[in-house]
C-alpha positions in Angstrom: 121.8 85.9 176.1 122.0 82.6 173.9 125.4 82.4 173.5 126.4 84.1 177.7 124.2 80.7 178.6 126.4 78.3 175.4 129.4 79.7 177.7 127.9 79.2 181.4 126.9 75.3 179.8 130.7 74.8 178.4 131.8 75.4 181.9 130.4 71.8 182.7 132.1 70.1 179.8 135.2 71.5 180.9 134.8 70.2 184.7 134.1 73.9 185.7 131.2 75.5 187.5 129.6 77.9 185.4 128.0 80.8 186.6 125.7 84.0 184.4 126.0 86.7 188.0 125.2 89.6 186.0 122.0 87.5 184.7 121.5 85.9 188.2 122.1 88.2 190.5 121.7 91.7 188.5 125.5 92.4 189.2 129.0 90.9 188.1 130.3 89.1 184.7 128.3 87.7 182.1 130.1 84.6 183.0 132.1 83.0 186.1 134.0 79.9 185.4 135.5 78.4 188.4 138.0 75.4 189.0 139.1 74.3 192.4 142.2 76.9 192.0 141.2 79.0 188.7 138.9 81.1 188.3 137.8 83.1 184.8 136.1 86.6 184.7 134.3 86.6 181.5 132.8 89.5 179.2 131.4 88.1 175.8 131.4 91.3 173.3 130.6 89.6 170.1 128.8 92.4 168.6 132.5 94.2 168.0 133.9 94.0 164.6 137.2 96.1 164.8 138.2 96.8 168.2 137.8 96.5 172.0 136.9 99.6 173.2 137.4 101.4 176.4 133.5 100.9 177.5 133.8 97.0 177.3 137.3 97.4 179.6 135.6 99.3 182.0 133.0 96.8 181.9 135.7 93.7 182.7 137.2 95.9 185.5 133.7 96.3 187.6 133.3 93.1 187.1 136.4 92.1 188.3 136.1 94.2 191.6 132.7 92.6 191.9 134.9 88.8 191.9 136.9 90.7 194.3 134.3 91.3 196.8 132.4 88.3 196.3 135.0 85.2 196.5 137.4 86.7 199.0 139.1 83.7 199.5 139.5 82.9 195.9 143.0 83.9 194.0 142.5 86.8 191.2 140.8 85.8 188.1 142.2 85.6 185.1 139.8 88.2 182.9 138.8 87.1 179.9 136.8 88.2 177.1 135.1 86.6 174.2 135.0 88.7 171.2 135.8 88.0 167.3 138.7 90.0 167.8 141.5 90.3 169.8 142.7 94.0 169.4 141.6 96.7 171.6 141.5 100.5 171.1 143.8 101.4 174.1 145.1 98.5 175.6 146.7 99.6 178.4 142.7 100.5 179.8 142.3 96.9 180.5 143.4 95.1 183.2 146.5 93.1 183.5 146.4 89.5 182.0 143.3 90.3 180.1 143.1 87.4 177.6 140.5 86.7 174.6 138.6 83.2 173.5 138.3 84.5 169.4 135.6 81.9 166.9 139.1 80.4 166.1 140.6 79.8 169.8 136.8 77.9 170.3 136.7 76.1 167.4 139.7 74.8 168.5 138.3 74.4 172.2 135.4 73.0 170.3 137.3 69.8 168.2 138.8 69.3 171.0 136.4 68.4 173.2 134.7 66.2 170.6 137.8 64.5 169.8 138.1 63.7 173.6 134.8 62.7 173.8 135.3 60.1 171.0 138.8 59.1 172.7 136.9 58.4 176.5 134.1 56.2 174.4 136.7 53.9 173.4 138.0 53.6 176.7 134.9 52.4 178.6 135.0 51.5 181.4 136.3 54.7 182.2 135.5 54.1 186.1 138.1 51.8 186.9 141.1 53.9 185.7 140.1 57.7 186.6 143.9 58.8 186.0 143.5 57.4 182.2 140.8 60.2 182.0 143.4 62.5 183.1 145.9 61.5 180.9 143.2 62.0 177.7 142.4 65.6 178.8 146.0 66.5 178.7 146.7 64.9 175.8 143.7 67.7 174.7 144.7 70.6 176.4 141.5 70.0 178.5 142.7 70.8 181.9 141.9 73.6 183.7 145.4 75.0 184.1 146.0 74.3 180.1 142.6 76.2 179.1 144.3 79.7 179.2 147.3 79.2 177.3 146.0 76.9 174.9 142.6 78.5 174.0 142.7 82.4 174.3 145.2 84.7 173.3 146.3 87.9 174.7 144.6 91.6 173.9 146.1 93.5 171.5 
């Protein structure tokens, strides 16, 4: 639960509106990310230390139907999951495009978004010049169509 609400707060940092549905609403993902034209399906299965297993697919796939039914007017997600690992069991029982945020892939996320914290500091005032603030989170891989590539890798 801790670390399902760490995820839903990084959202923010990251310009995104987090969501928990399965915590909020009883059904869905254990977290929603959404951008104005991306949208992440996430399952966090930290507690597996070899593989992805078939459960934990099926799992991302409800919860991808559930996206499917709720934001109708939404593109399809890209389904992610956050595990320590990034092989699965049977990978062809996941969906298409599934992709994995490992400790390494946020550490990463992690320095980044400090180091682009300490960049925007010493460019105050940051008001007057709102494309210099775009510049510095793509200079950090911090924009929403740069998260996927740069910070998760694809299942195994």
């Amino acid at each position: 639960q801790t670390l399902e609400q760490a995820i839903k707060n990084l959202a923010k940092l990251l310009g995104a509106k987090g969501e928990r549905p399965e915590n909020e609403y009883g059904e869905g993902p254990d977290n929603l990310w959404l951008w104005p034209t991306i949208s992440l399906v996430i399952e966090v299965k930290n507690q597996n230390k070899d593989t992805l297993h078939k459960k934990d697919a099926g799992q991302l796939l409800l919860s991808l139907q559930w996206f499917k039914r709720n934001y109708l007017t939404r593109e399809t997600p890209t389904p992610v999951i956050i595990a320590k690992v990034s092989t699965a069991d049977r990978r062809k029982d996941f969906p298409d495009k599934t992709r994995v945020l490992t400790p390494e892939k946020m550490k990463k996320l992690l320095y980044s978004l400090d180091t682009f914290v300490g960049e925007l500091i010493h460019e105050l005032p940051l008001f007057r010049d709102p494309q210099k603030i775009e510049e510095i989170q793509t200079k950090f891989g911090l924009l929403p169509d740069q998260f996927v590539g740069k910070y998760t890798v694809k299942l195994k």
